[in-house]
PAZAPA-4460 file (N, C-alpha, C; in steps of 0.05 Angstrom, whole numbers, plus 32768, in hexadecimal, padded with zeros to 4 digits):
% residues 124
    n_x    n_y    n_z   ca_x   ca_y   ca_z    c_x    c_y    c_z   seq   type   mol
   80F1   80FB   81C5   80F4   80DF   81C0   80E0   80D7   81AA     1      X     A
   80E1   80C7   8195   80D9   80BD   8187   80DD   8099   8177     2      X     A
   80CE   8099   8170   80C3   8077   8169   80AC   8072   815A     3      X     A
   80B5   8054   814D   80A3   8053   8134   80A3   803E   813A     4      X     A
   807E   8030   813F   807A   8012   814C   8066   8012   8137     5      X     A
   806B   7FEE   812B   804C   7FE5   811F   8039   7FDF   8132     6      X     A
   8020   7FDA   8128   8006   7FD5   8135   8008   7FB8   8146     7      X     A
   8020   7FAB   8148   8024   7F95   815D   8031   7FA2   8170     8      X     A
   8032   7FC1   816F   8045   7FC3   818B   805D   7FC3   818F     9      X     A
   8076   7FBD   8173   8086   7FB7   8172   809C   7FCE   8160    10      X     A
   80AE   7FD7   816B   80C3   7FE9   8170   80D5   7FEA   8154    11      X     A
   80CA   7FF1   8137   80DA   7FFA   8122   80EC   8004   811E    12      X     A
   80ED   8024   8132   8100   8032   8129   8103   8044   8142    13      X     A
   8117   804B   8157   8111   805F   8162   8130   8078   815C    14      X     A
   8126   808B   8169   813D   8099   8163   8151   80A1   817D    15      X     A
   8166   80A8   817B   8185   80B1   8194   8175   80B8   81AA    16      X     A
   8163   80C6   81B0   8155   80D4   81C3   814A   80BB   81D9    17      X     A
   8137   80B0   81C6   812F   8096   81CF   813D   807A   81E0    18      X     A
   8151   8076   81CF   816A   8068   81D7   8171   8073   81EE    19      X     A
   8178   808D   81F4   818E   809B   8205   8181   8098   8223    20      X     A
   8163   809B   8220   814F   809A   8233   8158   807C   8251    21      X     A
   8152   806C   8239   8157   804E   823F   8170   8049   8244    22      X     A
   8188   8054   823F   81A1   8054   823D   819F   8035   822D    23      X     A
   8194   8025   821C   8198   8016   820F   819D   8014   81EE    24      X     A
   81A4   8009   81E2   81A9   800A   81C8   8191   8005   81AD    25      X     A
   8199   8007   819E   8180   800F   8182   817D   7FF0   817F    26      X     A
   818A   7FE2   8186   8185   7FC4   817F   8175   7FBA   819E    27      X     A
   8173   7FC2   81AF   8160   7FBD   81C2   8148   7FBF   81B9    28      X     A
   8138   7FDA   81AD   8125   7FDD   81A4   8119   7FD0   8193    29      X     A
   811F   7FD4   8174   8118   7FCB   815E   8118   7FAB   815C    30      X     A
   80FE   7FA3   8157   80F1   7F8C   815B   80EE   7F82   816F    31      X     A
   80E9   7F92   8183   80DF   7F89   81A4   80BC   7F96   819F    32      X     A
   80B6   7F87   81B9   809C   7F98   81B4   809D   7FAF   81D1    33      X     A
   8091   7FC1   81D9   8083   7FCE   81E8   8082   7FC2   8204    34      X     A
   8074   7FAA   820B   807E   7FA0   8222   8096   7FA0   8225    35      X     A
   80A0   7F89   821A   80C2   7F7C   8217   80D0   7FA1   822E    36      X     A
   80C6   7FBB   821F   80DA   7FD0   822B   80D2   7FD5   823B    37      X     A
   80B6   7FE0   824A   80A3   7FEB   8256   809D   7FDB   8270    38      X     A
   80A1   7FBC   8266   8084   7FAC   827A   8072   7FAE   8277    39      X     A
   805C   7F98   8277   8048   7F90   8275   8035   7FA1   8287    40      X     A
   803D   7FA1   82A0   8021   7FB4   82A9   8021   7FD1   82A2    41      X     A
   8033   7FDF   829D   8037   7FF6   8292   802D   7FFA   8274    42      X     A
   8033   7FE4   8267   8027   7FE6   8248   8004   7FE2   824F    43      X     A
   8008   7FD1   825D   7FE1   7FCC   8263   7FD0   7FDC   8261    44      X     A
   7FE4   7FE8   826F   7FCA   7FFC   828B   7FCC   8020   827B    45      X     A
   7FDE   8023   8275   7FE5   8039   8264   7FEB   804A   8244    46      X     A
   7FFA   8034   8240   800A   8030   8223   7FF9   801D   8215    47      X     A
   7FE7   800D   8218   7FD7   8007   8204   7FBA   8012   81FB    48      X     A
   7FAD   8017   820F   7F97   8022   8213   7F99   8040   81FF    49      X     A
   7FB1   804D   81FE   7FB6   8063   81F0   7FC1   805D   81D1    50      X     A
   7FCA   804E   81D1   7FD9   803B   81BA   7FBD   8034   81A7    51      X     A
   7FAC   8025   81B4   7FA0   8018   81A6   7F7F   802B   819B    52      X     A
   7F7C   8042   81A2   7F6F   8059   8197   7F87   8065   8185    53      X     A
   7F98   8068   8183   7FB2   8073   816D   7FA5   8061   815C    54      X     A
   7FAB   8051   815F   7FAE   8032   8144   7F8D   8036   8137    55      X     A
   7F80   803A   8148   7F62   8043   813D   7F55   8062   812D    56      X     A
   7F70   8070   812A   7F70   8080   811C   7F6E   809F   812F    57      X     A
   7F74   809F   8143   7F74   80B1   8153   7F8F   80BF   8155    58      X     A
   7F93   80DC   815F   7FB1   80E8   8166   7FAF   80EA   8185    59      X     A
   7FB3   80DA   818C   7FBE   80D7   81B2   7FD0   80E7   81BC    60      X     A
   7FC7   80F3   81D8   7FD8   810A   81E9   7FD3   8100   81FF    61      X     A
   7FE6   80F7   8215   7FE7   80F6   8234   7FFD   80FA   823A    62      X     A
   7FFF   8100   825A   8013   8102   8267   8014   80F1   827B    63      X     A
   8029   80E2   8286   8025   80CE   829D   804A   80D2   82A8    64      X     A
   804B   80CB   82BB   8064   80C4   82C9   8072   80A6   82BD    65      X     A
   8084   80A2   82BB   8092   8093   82AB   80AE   808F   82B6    66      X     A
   80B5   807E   82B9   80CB   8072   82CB   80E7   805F   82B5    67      X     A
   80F8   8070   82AB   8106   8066   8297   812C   804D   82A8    68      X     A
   8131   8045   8299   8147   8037   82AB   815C   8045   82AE    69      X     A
   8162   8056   829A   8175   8063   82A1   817C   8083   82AC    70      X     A
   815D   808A   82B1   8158   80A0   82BD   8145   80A3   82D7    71      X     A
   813C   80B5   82E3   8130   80C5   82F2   8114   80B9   82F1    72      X     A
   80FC   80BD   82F5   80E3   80C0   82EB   80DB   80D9   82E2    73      X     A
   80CA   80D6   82CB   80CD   80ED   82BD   80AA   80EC   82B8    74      X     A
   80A3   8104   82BA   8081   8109   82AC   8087   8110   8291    75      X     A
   807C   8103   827E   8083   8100   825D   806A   8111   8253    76      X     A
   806E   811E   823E   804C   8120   822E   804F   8113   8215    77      X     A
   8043   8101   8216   8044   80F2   81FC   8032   80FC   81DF    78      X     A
   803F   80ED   81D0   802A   80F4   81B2   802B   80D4   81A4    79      X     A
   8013   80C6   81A0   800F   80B4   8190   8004   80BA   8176    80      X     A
   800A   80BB   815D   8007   80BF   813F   8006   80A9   8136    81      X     A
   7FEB   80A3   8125   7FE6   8091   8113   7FFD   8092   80FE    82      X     A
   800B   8076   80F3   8012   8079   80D4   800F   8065   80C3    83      X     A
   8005   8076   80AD   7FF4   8066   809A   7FFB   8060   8083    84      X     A
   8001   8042   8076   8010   8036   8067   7FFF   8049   8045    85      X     A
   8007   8043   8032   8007   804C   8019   7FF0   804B   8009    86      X     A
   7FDA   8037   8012   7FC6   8029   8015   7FAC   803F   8023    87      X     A
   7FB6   804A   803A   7FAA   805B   804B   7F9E   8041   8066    88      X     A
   7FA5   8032   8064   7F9E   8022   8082   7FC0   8028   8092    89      X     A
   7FB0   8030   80AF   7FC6   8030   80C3   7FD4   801B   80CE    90      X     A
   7FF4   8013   80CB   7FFD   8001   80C5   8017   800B   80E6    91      X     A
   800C   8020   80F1   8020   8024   8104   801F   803A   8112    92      X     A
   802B   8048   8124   802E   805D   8130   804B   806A   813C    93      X     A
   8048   8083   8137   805A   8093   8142   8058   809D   8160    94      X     A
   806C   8096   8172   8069   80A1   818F   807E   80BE   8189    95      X     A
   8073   80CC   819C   808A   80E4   81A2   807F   80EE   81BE    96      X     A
   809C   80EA   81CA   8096   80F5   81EA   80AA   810A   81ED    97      X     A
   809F   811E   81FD   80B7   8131   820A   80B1   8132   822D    98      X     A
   80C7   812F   8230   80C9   812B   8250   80C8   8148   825F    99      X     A
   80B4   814F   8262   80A8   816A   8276   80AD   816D   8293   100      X     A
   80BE   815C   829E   80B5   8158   82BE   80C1   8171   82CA   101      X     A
   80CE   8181   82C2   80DB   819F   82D7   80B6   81AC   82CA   102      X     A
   80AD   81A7   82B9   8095   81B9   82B4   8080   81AF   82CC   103      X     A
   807C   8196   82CD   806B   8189   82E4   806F   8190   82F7   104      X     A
   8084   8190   8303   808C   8198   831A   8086   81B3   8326   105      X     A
   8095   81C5   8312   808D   81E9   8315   806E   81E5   8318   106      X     A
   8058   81D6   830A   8043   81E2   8307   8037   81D8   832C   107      X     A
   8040   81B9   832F   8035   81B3   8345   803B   81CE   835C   108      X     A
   805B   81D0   8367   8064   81E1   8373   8052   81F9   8377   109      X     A
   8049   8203   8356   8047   821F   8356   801E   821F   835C   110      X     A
   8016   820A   835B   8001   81FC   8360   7FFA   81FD   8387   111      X     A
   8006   81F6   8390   8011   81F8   83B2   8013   8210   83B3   112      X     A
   8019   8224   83A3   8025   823F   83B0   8012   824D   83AD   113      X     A
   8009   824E   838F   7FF4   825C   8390   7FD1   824F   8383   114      X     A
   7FCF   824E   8398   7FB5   823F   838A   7FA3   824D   8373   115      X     A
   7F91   8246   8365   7F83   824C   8357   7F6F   8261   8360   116      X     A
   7F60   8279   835C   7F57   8286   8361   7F36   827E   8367   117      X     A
   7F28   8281   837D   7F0E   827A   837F   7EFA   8291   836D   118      X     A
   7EEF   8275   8361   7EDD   827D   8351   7EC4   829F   8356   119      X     A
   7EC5   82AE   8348   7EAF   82CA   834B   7EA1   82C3   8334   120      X     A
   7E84   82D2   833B   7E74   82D6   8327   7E6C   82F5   832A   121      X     A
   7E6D   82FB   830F   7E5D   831F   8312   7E3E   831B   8312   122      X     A
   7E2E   8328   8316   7E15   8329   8317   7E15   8345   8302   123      X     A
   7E01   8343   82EB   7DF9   8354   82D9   7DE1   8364   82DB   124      X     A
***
């Protein structure tokens, strides 16, 4: 999934993937902002806090659980990318998510099954 928001938060360009997610259309997006799709406490608490270090010149990576309308809940790993107008001031950002959740899952599962190995130390 991919998308191209200015520094108000607000939904330029996304692409089929994106759309397909939402099962909504390209005119849903573009010129909405971030709440308007998300909700407000979800942009709050999550999506801005990460957003707003992007816009400050940072390359953002998390993963969170994410709850779309026309799907499942899905654990996403996101990517926030600065983009920077011609000028060189950042005038926007690029999101890109890929929806990992059979990966989450295997790891939790395989997490339960086999736990992590307790720590040894050699003595020299």
């Amino acid at each position: 999934m991919m998308a191209f928001l200015n520094e108000e938060y607000i939904y330029l360009a996304v692409n089929d993937a994106y759309i397909k997610v939402f099962g909504l259309t390209r005119d849903n997006f573009v010129g909405y902002s971030i709440p308007k799709v998300f909700g407000t406490d979800f942009f709050n608490t999550v999506i801005k806090p990460n957003a707003d270090k992007c816009l400050n010149g940072e390359i953002i990576n998390y993963q969170d659980w994410f709850t779309f309308s026309n799907t499942e809940r899905s654990y996403m790993d996101v990517f926030y990318y600065p983009y920077y107008s011609n000028t060189g001031t950042i005038c926007g950002f690029i999101v890109n998510a890929r929806n990992i959740t059979k990966q989450r899952i295997a790891e939790e599962v395989s997490s339960r099954h086999f736990p992590p190995p307790a720590r040894s130390y050699s003595v020299v």
